[in-house]
NUTOR-183959 format. One record per residue (C-alpha): x, y, z; residue in three letters. Coordinates in pm, 1 decimal. Example, Ala and Ser with C-alpha at 12.3 -4.5 7.8 and 13.67 -1.06 7.14 Angstrom:
// NUTOR-183959
{site {1230.0 -450.0 780.0} 'ALA'};
{site {1367.0 -106.0 714.0} 'SER'};
This chain:
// NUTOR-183959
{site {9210.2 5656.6 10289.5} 'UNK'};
{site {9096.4 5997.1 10462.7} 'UNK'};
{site {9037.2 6071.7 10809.6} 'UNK'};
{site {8673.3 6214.7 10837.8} 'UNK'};
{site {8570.6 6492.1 11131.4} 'UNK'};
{site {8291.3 6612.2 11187.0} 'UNK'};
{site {8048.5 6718.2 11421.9} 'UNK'};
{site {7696.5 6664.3 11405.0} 'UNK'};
{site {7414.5 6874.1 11515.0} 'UNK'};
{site {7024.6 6803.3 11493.9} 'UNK'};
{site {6825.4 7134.6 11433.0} 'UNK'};
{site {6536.8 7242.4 11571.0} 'UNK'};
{site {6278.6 7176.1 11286.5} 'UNK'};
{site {6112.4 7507.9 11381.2} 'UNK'};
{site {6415.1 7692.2 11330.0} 'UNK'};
{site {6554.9 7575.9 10993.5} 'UNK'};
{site {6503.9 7911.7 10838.0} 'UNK'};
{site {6608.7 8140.4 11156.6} 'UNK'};
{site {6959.4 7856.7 11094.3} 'UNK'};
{site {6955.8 7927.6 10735.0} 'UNK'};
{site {6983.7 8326.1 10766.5} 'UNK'};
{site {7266.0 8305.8 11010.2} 'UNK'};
{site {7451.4 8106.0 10837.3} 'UNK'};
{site {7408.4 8333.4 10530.7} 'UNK'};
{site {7562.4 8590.4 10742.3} 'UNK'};
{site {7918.4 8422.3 10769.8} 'UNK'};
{site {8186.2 8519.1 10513.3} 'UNK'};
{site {8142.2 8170.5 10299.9} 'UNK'};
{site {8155.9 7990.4 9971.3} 'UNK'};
{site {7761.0 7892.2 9954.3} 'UNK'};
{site {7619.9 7617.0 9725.1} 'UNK'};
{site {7252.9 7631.4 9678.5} 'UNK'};
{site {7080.7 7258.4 9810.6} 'UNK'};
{site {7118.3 6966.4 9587.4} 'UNK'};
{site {6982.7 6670.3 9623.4} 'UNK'};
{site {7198.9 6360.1 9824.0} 'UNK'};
{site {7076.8 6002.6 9774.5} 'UNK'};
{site {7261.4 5726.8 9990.6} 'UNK'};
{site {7180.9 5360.4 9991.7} 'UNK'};
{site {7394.2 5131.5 10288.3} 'UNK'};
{site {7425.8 4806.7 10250.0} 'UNK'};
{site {7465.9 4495.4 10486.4} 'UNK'};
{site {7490.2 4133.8 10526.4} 'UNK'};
{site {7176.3 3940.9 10625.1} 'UNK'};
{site {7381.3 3857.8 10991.6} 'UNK'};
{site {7499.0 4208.8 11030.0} 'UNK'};
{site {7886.3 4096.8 10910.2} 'UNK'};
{site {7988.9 4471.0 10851.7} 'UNK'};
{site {7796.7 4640.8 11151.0} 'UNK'};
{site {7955.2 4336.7 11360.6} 'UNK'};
{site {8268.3 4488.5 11231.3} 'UNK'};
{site {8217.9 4847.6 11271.5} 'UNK'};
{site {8191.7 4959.6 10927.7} 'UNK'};
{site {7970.8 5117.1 10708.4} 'UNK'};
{site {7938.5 5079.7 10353.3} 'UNK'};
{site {7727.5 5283.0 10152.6} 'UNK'};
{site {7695.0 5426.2 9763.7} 'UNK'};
{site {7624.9 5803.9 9722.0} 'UNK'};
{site {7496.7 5949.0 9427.2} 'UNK'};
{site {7507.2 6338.9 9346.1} 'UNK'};
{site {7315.2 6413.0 9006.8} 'UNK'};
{site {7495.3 6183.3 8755.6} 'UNK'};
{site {7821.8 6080.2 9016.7} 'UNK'};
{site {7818.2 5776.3 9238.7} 'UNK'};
{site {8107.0 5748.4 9538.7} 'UNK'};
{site {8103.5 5416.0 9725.5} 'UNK'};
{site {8222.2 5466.1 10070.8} 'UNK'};
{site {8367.3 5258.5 10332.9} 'UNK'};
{site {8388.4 5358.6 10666.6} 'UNK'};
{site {8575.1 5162.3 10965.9} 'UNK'};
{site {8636.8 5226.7 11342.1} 'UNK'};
{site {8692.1 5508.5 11429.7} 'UNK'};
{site {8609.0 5732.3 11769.3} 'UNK'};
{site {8286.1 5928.3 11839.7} 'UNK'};
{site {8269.5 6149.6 12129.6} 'UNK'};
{site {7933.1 6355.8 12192.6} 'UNK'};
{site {7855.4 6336.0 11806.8} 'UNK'};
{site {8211.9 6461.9 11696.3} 'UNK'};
{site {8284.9 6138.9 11473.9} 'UNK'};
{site {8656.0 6101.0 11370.8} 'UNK'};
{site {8633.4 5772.5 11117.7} 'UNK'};
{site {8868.8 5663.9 10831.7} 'UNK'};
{site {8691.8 5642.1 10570.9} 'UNK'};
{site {8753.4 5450.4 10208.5} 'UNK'};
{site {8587.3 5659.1 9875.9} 'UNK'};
{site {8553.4 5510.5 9540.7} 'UNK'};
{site {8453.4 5693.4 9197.5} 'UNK'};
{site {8189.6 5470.4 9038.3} 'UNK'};
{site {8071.9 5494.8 8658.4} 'UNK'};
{site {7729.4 5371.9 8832.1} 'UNK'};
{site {7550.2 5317.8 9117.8} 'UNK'};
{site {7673.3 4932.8 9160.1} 'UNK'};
{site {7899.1 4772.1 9470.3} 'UNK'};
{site {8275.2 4754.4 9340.8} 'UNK'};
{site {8418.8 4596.1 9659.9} 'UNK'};
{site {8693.7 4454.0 9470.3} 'UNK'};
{site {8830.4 4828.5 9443.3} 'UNK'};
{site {8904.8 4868.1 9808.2} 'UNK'};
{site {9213.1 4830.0 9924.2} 'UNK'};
{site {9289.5 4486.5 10122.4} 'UNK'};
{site {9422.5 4651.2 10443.3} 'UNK'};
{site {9013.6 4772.3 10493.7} 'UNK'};
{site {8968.4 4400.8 10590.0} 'UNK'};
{site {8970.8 4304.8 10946.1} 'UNK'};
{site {9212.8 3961.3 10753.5} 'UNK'};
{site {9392.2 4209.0 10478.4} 'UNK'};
{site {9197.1 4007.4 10234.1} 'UNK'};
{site {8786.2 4084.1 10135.5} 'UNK'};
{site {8606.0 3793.8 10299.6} 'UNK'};
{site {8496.1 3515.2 10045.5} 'UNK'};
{site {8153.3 3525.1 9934.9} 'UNK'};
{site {8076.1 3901.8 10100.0} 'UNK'};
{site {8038.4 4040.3 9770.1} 'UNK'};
{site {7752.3 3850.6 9697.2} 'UNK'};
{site {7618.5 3843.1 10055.9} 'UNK'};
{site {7577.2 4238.8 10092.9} 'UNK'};
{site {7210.7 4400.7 10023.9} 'UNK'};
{site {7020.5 4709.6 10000.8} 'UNK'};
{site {6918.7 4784.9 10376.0} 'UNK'};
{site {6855.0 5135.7 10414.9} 'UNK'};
{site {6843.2 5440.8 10250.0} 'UNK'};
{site {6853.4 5845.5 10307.6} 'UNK'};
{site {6712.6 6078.1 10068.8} 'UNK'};
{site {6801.9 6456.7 10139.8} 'UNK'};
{site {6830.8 6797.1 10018.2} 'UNK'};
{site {7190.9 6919.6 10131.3} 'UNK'};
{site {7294.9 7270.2 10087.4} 'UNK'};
{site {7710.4 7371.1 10211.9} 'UNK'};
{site {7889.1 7688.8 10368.5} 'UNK'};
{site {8265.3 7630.8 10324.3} 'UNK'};
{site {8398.9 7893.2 10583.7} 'UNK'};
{site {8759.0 8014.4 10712.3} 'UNK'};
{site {8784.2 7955.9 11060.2} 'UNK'};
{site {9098.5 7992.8 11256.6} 'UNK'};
{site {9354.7 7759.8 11086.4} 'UNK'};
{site {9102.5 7569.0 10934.4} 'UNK'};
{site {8863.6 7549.8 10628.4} 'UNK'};
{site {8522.4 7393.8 10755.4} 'UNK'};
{site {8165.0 7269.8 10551.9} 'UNK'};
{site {7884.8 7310.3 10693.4} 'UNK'};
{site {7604.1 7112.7 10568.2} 'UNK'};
{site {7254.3 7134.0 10610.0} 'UNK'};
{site {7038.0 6835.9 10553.7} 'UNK'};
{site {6704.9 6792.5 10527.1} 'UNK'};
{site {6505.2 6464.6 10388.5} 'UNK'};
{site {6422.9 6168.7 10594.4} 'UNK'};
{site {6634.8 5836.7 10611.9} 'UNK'};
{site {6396.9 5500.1 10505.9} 'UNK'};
{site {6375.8 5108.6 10554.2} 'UNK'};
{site {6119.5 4910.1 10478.9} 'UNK'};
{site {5833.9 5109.3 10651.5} 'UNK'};
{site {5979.3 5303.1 10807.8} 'UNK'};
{site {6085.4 5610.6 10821.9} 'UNK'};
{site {6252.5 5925.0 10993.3} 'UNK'};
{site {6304.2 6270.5 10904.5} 'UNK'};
{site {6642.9 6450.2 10894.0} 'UNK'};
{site {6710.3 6782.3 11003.7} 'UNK'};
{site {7094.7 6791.3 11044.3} 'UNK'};
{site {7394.8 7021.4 11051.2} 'UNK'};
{site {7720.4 6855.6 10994.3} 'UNK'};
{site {8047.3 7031.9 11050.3} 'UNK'};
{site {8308.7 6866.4 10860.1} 'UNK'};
{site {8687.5 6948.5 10878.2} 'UNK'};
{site {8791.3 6981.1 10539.2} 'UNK'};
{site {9168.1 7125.5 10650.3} 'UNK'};
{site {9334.7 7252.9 10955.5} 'UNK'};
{site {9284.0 7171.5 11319.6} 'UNK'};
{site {8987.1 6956.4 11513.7} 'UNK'};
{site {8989.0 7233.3 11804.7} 'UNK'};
{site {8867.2 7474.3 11547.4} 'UNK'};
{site {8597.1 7303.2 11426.8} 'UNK'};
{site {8482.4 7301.6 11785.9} 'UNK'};
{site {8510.3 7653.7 11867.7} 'UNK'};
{site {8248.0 7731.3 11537.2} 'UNK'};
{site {8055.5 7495.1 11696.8} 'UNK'};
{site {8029.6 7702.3 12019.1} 'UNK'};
{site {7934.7 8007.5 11796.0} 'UNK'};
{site {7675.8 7798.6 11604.0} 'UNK'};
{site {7526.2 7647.7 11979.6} 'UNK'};
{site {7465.2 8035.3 12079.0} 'UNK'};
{site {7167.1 8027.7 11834.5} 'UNK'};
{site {6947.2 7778.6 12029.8} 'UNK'};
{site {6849.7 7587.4 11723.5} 'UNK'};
{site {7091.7 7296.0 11727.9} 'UNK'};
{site {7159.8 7054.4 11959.5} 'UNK'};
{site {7458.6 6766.3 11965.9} 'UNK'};
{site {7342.8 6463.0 11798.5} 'UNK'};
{site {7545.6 6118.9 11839.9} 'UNK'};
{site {7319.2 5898.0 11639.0} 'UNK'};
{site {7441.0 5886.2 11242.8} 'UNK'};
{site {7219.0 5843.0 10967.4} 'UNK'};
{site {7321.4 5510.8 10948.2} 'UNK'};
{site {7272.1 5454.3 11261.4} 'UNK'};
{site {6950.0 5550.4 11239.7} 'UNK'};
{site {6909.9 5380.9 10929.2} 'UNK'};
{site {7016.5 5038.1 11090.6} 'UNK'};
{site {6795.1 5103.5 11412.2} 'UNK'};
{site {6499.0 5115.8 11134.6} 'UNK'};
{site {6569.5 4838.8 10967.7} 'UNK'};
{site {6591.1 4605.3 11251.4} 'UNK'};
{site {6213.6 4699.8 11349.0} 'UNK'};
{site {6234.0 5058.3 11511.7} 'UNK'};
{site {6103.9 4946.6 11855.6} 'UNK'};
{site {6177.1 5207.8 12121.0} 'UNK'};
{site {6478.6 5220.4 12240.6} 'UNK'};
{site {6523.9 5123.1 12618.9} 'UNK'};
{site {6694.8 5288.9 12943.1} 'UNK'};
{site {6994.5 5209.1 13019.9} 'UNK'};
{site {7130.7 5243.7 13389.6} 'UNK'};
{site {7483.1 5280.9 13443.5} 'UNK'};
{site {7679.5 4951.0 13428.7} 'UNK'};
{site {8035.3 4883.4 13502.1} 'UNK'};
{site {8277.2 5043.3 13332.8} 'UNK'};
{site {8449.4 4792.6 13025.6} 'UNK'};
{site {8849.9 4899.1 12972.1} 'UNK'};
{site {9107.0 4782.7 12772.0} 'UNK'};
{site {9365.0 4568.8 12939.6} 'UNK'};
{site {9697.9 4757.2 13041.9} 'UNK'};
{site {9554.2 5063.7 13023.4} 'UNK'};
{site {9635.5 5410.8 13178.2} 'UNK'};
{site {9539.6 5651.7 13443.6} 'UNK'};
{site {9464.0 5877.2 13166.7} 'UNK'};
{site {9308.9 5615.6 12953.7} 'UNK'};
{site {9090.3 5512.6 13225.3} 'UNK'};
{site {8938.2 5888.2 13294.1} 'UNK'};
{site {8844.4 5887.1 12929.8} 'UNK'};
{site {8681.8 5621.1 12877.0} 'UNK'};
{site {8482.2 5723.9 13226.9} 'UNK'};
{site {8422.3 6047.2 13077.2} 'UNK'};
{site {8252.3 5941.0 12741.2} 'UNK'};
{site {8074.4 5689.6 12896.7} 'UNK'};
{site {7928.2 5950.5 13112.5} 'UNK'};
{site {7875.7 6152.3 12752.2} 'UNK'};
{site {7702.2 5888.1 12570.2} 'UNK'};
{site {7477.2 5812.3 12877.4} 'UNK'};
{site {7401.8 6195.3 12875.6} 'UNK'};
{site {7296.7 6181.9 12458.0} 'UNK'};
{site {7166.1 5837.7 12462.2} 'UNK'};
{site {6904.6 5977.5 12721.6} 'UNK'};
{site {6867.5 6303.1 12585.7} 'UNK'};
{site {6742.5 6154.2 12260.6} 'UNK'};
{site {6486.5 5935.4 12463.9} 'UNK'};
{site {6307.8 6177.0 12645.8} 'UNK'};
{site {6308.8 6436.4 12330.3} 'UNK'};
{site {6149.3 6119.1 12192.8} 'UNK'};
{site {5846.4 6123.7 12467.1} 'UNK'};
{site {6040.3 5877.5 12695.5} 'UNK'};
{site {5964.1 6091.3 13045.4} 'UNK'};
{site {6187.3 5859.7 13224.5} 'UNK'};
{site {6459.7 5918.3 13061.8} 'UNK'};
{site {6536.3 6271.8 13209.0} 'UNK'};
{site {6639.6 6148.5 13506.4} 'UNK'};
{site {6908.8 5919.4 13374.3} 'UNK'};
{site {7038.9 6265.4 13168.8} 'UNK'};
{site {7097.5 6413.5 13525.3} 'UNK'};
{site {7236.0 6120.4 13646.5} 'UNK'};
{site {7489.8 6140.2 13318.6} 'UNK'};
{site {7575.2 6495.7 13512.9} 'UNK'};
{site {7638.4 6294.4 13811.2} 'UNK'};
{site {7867.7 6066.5 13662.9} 'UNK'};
{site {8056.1 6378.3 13515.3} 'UNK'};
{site {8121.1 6517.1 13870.9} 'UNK'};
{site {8169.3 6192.6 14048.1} 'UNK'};
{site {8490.0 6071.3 13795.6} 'UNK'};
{site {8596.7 6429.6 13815.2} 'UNK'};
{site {8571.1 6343.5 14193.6} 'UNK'};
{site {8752.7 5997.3 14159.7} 'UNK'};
{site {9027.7 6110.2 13936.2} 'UNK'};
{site {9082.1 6485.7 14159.4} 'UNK'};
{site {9436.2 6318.5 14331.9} 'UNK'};
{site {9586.9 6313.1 13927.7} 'UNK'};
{site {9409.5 6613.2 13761.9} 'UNK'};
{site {9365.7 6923.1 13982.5} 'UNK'};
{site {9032.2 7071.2 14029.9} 'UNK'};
{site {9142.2 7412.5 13842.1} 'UNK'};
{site {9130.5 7216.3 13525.5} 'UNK'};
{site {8782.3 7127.5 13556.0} 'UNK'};
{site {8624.9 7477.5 13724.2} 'UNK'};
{site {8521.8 7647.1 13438.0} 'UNK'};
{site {8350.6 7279.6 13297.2} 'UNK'};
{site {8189.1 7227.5 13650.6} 'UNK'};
{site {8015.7 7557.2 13649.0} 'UNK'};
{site {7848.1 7504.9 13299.2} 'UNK'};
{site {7713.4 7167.4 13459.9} 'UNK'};
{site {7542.6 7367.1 13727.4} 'UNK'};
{site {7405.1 7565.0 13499.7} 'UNK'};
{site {7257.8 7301.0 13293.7} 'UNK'};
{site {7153.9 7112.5 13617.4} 'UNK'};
{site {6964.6 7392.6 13720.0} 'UNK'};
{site {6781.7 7408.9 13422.2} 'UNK'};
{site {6668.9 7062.8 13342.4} 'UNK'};
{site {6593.9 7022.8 13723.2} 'UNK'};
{site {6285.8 7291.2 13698.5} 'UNK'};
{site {5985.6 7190.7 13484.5} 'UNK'};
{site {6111.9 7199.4 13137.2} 'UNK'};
{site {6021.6 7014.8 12795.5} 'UNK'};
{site {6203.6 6751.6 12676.7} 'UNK'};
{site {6282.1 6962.5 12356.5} 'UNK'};
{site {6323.3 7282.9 12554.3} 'UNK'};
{site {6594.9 7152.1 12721.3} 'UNK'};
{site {6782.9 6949.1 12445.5} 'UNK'};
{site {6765.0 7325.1 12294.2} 'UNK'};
{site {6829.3 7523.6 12596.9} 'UNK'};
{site {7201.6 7709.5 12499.3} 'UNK'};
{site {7280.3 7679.1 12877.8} 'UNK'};
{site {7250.3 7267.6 12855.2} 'UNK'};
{site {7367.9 7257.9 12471.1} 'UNK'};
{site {7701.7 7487.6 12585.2} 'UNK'};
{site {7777.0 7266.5 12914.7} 'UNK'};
{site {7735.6 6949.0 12662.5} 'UNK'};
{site {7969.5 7110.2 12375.9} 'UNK'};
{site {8205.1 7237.3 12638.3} 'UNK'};
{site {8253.0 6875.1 12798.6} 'UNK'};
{site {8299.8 6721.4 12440.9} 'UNK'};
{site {8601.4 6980.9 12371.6} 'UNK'};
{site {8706.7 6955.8 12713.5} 'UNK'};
{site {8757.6 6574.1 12642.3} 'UNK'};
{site {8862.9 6537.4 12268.0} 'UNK'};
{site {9132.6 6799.2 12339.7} 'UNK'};
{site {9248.6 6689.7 12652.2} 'UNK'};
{site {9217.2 6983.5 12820.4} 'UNK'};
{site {9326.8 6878.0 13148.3} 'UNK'};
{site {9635.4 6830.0 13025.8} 'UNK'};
{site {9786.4 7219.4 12991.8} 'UNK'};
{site {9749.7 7165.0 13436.6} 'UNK'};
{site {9935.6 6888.3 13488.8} 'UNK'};
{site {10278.0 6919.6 13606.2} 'UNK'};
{site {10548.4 6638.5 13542.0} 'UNK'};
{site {10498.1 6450.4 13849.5} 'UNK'};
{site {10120.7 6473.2 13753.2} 'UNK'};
{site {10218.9 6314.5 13423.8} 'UNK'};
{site {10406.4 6087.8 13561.1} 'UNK'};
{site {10110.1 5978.3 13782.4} 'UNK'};
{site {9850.4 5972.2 13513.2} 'UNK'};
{site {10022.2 5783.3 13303.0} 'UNK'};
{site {10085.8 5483.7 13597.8} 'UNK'};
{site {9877.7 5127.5 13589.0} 'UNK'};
{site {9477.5 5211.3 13551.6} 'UNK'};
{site {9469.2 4890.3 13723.6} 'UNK'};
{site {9661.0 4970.6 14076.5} 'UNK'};
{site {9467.2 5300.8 14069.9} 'UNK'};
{site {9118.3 5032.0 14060.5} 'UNK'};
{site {9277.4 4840.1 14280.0} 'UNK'};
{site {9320.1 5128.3 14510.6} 'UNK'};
{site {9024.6 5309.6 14526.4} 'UNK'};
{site {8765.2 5041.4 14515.0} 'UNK'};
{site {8892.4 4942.9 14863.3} 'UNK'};
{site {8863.9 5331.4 14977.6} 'UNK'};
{site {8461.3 5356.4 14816.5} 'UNK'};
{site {8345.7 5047.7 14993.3} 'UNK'};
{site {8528.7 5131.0 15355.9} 'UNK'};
{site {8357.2 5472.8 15308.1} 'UNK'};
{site {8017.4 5293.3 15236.3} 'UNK'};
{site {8102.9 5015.5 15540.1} 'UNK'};
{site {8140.6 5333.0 15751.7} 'UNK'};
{site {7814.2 5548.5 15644.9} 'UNK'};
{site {7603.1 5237.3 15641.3} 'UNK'};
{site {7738.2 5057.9 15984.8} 'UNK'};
{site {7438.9 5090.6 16180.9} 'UNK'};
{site {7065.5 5181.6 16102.3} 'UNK'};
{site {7021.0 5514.3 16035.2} 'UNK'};
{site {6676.5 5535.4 16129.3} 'UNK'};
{site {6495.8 5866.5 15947.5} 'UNK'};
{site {6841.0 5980.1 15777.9} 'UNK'};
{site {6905.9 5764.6 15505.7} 'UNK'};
{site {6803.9 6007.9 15245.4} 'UNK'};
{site {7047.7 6185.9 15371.3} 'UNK'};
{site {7336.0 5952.5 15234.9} 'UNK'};
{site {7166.0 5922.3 14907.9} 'UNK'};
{site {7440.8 6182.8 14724.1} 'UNK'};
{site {7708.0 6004.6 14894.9} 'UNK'};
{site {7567.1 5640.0 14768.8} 'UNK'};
{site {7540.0 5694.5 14448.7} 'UNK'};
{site {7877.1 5852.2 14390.3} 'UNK'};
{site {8016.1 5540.8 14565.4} 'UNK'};
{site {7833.2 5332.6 14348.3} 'UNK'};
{site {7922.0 5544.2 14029.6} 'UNK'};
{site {8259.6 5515.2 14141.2} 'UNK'};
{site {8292.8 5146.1 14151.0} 'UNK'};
{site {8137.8 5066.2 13855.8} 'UNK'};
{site {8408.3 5296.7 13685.5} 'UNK'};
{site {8652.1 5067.3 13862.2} 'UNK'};
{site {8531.6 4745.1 13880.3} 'UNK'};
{site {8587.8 4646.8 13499.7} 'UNK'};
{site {8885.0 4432.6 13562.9} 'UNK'};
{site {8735.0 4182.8 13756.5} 'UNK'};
{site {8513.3 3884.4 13749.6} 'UNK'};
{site {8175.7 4030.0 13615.5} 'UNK'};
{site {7948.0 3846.4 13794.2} 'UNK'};
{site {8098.1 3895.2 14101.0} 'UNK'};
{site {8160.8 4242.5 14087.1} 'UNK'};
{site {7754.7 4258.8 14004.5} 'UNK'};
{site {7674.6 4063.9 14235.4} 'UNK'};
{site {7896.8 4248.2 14515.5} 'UNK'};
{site {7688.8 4615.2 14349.3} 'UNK'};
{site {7333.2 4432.0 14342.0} 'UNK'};
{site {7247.0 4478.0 14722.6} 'UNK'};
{site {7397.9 4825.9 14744.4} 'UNK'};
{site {7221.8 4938.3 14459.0} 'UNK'};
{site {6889.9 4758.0 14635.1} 'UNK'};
{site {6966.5 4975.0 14938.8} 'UNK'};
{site {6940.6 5258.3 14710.3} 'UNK'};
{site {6633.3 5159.6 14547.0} 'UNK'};
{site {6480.3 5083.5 14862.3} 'UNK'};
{site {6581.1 5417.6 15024.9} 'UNK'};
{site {6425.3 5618.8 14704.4} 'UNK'};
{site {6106.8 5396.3 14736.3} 'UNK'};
{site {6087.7 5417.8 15137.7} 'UNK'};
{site {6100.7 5101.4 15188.9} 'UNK'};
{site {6200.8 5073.0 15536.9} 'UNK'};
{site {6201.1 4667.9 15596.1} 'UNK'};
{site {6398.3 4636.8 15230.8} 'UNK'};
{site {6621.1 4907.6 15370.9} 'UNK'};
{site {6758.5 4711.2 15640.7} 'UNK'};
{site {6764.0 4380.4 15431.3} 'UNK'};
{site {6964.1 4539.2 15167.0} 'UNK'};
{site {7201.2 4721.0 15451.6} 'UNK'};
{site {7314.3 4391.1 15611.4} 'UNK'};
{site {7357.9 4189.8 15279.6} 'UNK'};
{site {7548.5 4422.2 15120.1} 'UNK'};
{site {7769.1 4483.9 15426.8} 'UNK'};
{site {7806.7 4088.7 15424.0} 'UNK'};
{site {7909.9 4013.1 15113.3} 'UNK'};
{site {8310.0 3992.5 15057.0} 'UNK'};
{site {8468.9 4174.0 14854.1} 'UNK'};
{site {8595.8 4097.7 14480.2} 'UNK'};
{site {8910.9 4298.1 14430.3} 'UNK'};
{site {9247.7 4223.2 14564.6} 'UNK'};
{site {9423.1 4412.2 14823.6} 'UNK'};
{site {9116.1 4427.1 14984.4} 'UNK'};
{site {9233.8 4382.5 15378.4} 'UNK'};
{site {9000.6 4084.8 15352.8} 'UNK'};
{site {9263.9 3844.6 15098.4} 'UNK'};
């Protein structure tokens, strides 16, 4: 088993040869493009994808590599998988060659050898820069083809750093040099991915509001702000990739990914100090200043202000980098019940919101609108241990009185104002239990 990093970029398809001649400016080992061809295979009810993996066979000239890949973690397109490879004499499934602890039962499911099929494939050109950086020897790849199912089709235009040896922060800090260019831009969606989305029809892709916050059971302070913070990240890409994609929409859900950014920085300020977020919250004013004038879609997903704010949250979160300003009653406290600190604060976000919204506020509710939707942000990054359905149900008129507010509707205003101020709460310790 290996443990694959990398980062992946898309490139601006305009700039492929302004990329190329930088790149041939580092101090590297350089291997001219050769040609990649990948076929991933899948059950006919999704058994592997249902599973997180990934199986695929790889062929380079006359070599074939069958590959395996399993859960893993992927934060603003840095993907850190384990991944299974497998020499093959041709370009034939050997699943019997994988080691039984890749199986979710430590034994290869009866029957899935035969059940697995061509789904997808990709078809590229990939030419490599192995570079010294740091610690660290790092590819970089270059890939350009297009990835196909059935019929249909997508072109690739990719940079992929991948960690060959050394460190993950230094893989990240060639990225920064590599974002200065303008011509890349993070990219969370694999080829597989991709691949998969194809194969299952390719209809457009939908927005996605914010929804409550899923965590694991038992989990940390800590824990808690980082799953907060890449959900914030994924909403941010997800988005971004929409409205490159023509959905106009969609741009205002990528500044509302900002939001989310600031208001669990916000939520979490009593356990991590605000002097280990200052030089993060000033890049996201700088990006929110850019995508809030009139801007392109791709202009923006290009724009080094945006593409450095985006970059510098990923590092910020894969390396922990609140952690160097925490002192040991600070670690003690972030490392205390995720669930107490829920328990907590929900009851402090709706007293504020009982207290703003107590009485009609005749021409100045747009005034409140900042302070509404951090209080909703906040409690849908609290509210995941609870009953679902009543925690959506308890959100559902406050985020009608927001709707309503945005829309001007004054008679909806009101409705939404006195249901939502009706309706008990769902948490415990509420001062209503």
């Amino acid at each position: 088993m290996a443990q694959e990093i990398e980062l992946k970029f898309l490139v601006d398809e305009a700039g492929v040869d302004a990329l190329r001649q930088h790149l041939s400016t580092l101090k590297a080992e350089h291997t001219d493009a050769g040609k990649l061809l990948n076929i991933y295979y899948e059950t006919e009810d999704n058994w592997l994808r249902r599973h997180d993996m990934g199986l695929r066979i790889r062929g380079v000239g006359d070599r074939y590599e069958m590959t395996l890949k399993v859960a893993g973690r992927t934060v603003g397109g840095l993907h850190q998988r384990p991944e299974y490879n497998i020499d093959l004499d041709e370009p034939k499934l050997a699943l019997e060659k994988l080691p039984a602890e890749v199986w979710p039962n430590g034994e290869m499911p009866e029957g899935l050898a035969e059940q697995v099929q061509p789904l997808f494939s990709t078809d590229f050109l990939r030419e490599k820069w192995v570079v010294s950086h740091g610690k660290s020897q790092i590819e970089i790849a270059l890939d350009l083809g297009e990835v196909k199912a059935g019929d249909y089709q997508e072109p690739i235009c990719e940079l992929e750093l991948e960690l060959l040896s050394g460190e993950t922060a230094d893989v990240l800090a060639l990225a920064q040099q590599l974002n200065q260019t303008g011509l890349v831009r993070q990219g969370s969606l694999s080829k597989a991915a991709r691949g998969y989305h194809l194969a299952q029809g390719n209809e457009e892709r939908p927005i996605k509001p914010a929804e409550i916050m899923q965590i694991a059971p038992k989990s940390t302070i800590e824990q808690g702000l980082e799953a907060a913070l890449e959900k914030a990240l994924a909403h941010w890409q997800y988005h971004e990739e929409l409205w490159v994609r023509g959905n106009k929409k969609a741009k205002e859900e990528v500044l509302a990914a900002i939001g989310q950014i600031r208001h669990t920085l916000m939520l979490f300020g009593g356990v991590v100090p605000r002097k280990a977020s200052a030089a993060l919250r000033d890049l996201l004013t700088q990006a929110e200043e850019v995508l809030g004038g009139d801007i392109s879609a791709h202009d923006a997903a290009f724009n080094v202000a945006v593409t450095q704010a985006k970059l510098a949250f990923t590092e910020w979160l894969v390396t922990r980098g609140w952690q160097p300003f925490l002192d040991a009653k600070a670690q003690a406290k972030i490392s205390d019940s995720f669930k107490r600190f829920a328990d907590t604060h929900l009851s402090r976000q709706a007293a504020e919101l009982r207290t703003t919204f107590a009485y009609p506020l005749g021409d100045s509710y747009a005034d409140q609108l900042p302070r509404l939707t951090r209080d909703i942000t906040c409690v849908q990054l609290l509210a995941g241990y609870y009953n679902r359905a009543q925690a959506d149900a308890w959100l559902a008129n406050w985020l009608g009185l927001r709707h309503a507010i945005l829309t001007r509707q004054h008679i909806e205003i009101e409705h939404f104002r006195n249901e939502a101020l009706a309706v008990e709460p769902f948490w415990l310790h509420s001062g209503k239990r």
